[in-house]
NUMI-425624 format. One record per residue: residue in three letters; y, x, z of N, C-alpha, C in turn. Coordinates in nm, 3 decimals, decimal comma. Each point is the difference from the previous one (the first is absolute). Last residue first. Example, Ala and Ser with C-alpha at 12.3 -4.5 7.8 and 13.67 -1.06 7.14 Angstrom:
2
@rest = SER; ny = -0,225; nx = 1,285; nz = 0,708; cay = 0,119; cax = 0,082; caz = 0,006; cy = 0,109; cx = -0,077; cz = 0,073 .
@rest = ALA; ny = -0,572; nx = 0,029; nz = -0,007; cay = 0,119; cax = -0,089; caz = 0,000; cy = 0,120; cx = 0,090; cz = 0,000 .
# end
This chain:
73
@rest = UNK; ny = 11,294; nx = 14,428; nz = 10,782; cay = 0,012; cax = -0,122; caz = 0,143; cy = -0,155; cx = -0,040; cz = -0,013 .
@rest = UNK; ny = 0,121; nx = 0,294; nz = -0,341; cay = -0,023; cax = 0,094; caz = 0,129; cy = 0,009; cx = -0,108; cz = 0,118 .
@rest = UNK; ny = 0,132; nx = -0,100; nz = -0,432; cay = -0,157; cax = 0,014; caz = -0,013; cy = -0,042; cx = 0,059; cz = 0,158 .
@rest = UNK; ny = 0,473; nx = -0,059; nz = -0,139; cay = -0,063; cax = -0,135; caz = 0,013; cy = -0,165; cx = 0,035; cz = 0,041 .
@rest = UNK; ny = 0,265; nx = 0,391; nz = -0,069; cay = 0,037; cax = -0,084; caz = 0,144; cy = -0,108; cx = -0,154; cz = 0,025 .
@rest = UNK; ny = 0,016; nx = 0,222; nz = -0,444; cay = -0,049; cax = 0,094; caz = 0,118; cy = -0,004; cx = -0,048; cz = 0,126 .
@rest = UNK; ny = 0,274; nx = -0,193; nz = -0,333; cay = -0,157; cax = -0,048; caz = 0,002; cy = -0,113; cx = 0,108; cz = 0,081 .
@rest = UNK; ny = 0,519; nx = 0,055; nz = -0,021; cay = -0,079; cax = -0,127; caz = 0,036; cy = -0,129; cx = -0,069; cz = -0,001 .
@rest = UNK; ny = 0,156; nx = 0,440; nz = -0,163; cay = -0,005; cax = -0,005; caz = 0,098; cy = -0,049; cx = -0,122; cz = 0,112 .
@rest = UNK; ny = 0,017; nx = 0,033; nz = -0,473; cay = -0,133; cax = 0,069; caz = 0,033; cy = 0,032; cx = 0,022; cz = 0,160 .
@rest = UNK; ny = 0,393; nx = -0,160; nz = -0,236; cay = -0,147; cax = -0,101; caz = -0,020; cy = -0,096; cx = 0,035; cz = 0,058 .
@rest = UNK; ny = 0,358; nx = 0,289; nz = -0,020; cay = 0,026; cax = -0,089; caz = 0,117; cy = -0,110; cx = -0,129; cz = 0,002 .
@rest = UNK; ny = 0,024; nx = 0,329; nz = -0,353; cay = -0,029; cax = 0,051; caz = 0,110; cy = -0,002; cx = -0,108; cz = 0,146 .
@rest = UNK; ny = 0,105; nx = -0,085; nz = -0,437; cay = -0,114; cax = -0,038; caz = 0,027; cy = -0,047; cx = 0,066; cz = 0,135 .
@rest = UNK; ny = 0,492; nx = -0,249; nz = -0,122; cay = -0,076; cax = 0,113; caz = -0,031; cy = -0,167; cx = -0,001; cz = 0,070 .
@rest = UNK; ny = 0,238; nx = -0,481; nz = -0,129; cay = 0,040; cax = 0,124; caz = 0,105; cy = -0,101; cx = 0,122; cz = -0,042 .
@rest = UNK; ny = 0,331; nx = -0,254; nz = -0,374; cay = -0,160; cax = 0,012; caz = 0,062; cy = -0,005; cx = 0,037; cz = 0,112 .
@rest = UNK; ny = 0,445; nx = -0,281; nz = -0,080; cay = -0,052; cax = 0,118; caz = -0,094; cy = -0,133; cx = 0,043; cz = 0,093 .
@rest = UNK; ny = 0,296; nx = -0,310; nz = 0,124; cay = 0,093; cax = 0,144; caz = 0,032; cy = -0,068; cx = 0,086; cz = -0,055 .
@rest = UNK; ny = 0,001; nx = -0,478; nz = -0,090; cay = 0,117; cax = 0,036; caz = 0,025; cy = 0,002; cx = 0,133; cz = 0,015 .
@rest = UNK; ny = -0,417; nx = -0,154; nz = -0,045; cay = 0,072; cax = -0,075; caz = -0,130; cy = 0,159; cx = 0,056; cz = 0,000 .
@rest = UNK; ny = -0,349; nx = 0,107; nz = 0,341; cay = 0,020; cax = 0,084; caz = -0,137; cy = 0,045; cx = -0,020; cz = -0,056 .
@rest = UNK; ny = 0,020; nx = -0,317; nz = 0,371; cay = 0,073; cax = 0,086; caz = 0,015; cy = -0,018; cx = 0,138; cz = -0,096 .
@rest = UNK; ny = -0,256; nx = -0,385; nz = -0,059; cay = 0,157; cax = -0,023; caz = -0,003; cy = 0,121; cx = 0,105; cz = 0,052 .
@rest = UNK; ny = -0,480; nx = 0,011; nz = 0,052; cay = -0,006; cax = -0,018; caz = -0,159; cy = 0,139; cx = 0,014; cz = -0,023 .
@rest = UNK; ny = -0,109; nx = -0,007; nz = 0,408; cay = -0,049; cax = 0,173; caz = -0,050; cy = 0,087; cx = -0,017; cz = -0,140 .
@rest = UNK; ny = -0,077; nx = -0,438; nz = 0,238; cay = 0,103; cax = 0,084; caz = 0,074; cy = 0,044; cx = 0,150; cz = -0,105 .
@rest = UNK; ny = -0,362; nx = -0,269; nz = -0,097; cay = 0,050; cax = -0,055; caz = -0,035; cy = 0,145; cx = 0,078; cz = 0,016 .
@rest = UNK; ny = -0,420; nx = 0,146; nz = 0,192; cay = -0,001; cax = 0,002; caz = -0,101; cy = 0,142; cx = -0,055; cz = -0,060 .
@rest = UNK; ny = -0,095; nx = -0,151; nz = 0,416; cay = 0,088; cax = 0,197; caz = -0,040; cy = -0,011; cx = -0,013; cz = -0,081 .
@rest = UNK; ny = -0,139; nx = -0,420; nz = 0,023; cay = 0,143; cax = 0,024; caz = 0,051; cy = 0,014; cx = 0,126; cz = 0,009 .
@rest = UNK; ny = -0,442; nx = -0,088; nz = -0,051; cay = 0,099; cax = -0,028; caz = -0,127; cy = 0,133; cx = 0,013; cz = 0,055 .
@rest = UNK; ny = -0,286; nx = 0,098; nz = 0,347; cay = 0,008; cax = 0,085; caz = -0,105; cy = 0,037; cx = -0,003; cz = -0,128 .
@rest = UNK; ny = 0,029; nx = -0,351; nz = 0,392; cay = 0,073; cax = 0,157; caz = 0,002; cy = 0,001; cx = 0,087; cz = -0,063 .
@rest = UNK; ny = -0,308; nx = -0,324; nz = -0,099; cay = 0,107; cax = -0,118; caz = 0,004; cy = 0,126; cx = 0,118; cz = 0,012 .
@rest = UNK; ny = -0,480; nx = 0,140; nz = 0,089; cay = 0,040; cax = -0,052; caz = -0,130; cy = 0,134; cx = -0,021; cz = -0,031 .
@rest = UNK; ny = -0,088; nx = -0,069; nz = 0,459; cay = -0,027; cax = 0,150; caz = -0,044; cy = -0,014; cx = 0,015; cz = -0,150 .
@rest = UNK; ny = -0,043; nx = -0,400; nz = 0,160; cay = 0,141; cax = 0,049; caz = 0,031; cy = 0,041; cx = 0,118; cz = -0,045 .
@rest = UNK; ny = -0,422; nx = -0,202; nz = -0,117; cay = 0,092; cax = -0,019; caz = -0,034; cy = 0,118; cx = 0,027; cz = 0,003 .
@rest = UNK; ny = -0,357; nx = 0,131; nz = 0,324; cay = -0,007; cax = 0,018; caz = -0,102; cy = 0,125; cx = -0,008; cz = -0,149 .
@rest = UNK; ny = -0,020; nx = -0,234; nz = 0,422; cay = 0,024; cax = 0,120; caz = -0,011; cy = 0,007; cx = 0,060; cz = -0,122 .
@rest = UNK; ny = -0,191; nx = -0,360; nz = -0,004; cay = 0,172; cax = -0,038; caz = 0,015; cy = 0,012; cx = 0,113; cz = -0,029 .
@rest = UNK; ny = -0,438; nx = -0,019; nz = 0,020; cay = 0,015; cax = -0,007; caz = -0,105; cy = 0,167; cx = -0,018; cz = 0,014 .
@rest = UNK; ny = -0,173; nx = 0,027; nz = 0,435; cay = -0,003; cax = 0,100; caz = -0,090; cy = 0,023; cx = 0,011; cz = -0,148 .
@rest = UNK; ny = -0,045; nx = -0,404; nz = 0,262; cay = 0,175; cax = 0,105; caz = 0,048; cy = -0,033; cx = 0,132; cz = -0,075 .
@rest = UNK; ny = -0,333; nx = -0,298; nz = -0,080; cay = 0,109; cax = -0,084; caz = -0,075; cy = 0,188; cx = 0,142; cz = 0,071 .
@rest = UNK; ny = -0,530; nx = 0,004; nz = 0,153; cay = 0,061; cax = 0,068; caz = -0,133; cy = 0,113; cx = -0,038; cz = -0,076 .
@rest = UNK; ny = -0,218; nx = 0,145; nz = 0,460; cay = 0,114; cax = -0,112; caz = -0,022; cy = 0,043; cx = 0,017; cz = -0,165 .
@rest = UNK; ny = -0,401; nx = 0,192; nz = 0,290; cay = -0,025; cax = -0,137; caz = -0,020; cy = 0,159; cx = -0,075; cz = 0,006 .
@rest = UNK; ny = -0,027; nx = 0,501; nz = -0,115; cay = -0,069; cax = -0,043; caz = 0,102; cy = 0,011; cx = -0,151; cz = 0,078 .
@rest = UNK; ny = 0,090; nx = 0,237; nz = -0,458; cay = 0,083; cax = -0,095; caz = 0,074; cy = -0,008; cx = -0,060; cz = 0,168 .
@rest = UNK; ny = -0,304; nx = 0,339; nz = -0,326; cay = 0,109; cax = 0,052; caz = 0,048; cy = 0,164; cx = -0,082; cz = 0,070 .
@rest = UNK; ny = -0,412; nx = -0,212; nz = -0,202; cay = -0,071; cax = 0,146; caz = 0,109; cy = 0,107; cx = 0,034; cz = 0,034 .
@rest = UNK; ny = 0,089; nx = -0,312; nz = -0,313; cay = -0,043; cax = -0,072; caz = 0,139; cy = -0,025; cx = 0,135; cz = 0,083 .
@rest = UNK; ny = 0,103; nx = 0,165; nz = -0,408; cay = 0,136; cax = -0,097; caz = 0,101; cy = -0,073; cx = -0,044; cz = 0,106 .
@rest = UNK; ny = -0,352; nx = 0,168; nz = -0,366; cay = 0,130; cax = 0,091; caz = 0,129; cy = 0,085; cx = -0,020; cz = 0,038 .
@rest = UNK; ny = -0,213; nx = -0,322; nz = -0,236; cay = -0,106; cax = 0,065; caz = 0,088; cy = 0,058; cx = 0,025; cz = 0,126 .
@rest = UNK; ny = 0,215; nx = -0,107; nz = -0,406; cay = -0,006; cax = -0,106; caz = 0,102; cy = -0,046; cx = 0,071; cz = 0,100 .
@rest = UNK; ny = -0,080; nx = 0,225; nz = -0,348; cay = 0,122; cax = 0,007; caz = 0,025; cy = 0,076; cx = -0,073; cz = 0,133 .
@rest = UNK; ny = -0,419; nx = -0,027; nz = -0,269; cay = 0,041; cax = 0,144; caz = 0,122; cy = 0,092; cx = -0,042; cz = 0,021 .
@rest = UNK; ny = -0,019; nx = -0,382; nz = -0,280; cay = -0,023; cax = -0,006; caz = 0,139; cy = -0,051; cx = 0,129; cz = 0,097 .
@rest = UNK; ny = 0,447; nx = -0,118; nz = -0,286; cay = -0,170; cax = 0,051; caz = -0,078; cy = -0,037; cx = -0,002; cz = 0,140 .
@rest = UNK; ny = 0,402; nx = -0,363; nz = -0,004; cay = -0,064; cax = 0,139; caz = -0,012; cy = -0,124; cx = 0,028; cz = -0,009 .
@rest = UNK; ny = 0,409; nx = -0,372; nz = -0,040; cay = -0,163; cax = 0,046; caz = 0,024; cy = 0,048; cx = 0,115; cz = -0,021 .
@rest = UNK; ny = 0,252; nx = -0,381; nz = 0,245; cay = 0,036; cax = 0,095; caz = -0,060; cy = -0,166; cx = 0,043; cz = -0,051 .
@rest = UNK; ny = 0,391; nx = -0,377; nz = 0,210; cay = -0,116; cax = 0,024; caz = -0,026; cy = -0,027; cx = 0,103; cz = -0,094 .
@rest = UNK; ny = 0,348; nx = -0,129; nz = 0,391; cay = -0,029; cax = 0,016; caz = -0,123; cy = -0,151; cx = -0,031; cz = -0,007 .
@rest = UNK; ny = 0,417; nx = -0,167; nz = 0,405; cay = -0,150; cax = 0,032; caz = -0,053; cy = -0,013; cx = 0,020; cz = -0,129 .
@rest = UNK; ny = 0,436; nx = 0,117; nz = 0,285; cay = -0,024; cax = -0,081; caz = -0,088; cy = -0,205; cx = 0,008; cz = -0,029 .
@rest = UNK; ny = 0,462; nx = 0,138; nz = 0,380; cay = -0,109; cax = 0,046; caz = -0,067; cy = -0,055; cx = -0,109; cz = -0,062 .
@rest = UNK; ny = 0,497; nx = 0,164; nz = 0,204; cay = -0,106; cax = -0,093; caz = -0,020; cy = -0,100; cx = -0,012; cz = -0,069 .
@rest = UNK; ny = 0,225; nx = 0,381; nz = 0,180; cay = 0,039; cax = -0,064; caz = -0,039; cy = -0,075; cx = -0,111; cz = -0,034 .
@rest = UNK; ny = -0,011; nx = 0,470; nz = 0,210; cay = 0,002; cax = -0,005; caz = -0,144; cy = 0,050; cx = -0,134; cz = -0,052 .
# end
């Protein structure tokens, strides 16, 4: 990913909670993760956006397909 930078960040502390539990004692690579994964989903979003802009809505059928698929992983 590239050279990594120390932040500082808050969060609500459930919230905190369930990272450490689920970071299994690496919470700084999981909160990355995390991010990255964030980070890929504005970029479709963004991608989607730009390509309705040029070729017009995608139909909904093909929406409900993708999200069928998505929910089923």
């Amino acid at each position: 990913m590239g050279d990594s930078e120390k932040v500082s960040i808050t969060l609500d502390r459930e919230l905190l909670a369930e990272a450490r539990r689920y970071g299994g004692g690496n919470l700084s690579g999981w909160i990355g993760a995390a991010v990255h994964d964030r980070v890929l989903l504005e970029r479709a979003r963004e991608f989607l956006a730009d390509e309705e802009t040029e070729l017009g809505p995608i139909p909904q059928e093909l929406r409900d397909e993708v999200r069928r698929k998505w929910a089923s992983r």
